[in-house]
C-alpha positions in Angstrom: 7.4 6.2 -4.9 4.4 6.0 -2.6 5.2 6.1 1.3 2.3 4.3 3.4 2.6 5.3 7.5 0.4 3.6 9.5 -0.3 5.0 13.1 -0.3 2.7 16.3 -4.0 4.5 16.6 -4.5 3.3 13.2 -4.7 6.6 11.2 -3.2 5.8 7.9 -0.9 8.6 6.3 -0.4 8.0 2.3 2.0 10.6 0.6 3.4 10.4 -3.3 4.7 12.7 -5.6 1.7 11.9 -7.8 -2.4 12.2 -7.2 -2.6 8.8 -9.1 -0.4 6.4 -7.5 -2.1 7.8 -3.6 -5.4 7.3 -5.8 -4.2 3.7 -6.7 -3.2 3.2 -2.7 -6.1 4.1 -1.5 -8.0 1.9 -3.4 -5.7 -0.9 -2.4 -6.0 -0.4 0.9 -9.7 -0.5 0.8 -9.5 -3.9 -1.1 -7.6 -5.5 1.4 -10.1 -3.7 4.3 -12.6 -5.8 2.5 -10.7 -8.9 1.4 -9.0 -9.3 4.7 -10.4 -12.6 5.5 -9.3 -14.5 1.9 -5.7 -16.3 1.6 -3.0 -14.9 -0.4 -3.9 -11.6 0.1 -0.5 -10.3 -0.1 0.2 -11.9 -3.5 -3.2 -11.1 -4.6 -2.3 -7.5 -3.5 0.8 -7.6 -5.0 -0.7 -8.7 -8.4 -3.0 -5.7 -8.6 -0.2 -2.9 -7.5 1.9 -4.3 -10.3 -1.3 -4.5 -12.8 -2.2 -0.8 -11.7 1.4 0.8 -12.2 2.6 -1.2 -14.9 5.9 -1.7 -12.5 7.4 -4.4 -10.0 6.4 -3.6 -6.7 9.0 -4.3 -3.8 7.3 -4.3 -0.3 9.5 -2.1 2.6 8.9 -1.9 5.8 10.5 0.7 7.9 10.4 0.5 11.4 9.0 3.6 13.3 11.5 6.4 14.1 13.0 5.0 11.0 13.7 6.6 7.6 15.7 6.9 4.4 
């Protein structure tokens, strides 16, 4: 599991129990920084998570104040 928090200033926050999967975050995050403006981004997204960890990937979104 990968958590992504994302800061109302913007400062994003990535944490893991493993190097590669923030690694593979990162680098999504920067695709969609630079792919922003293209439609079906979020499958497109989705597609490459799934292609980079060999797993389905399930999208959660946690309100802040939040957690599990």
């Amino acid at each position: 599991n990968t958590r992504i928090l994302v800061g109302q200033n913007g400062l994003i926050w990535i944490q893991s129990d493993d190097l590669k999967n923030e690694l593979i975050a990162v680098e999504a995050i920067k695709k969609i920084e630079k792919e922003s403006h293209i439609s079906g981004l979020t499958d497109k997204i989705k597609q490459f998570l799934e292609e980079k960890t060999g797993a389905k990937v399930e999208a959660a979104v946690q309100p802040v104040g939040e957690q599990k």
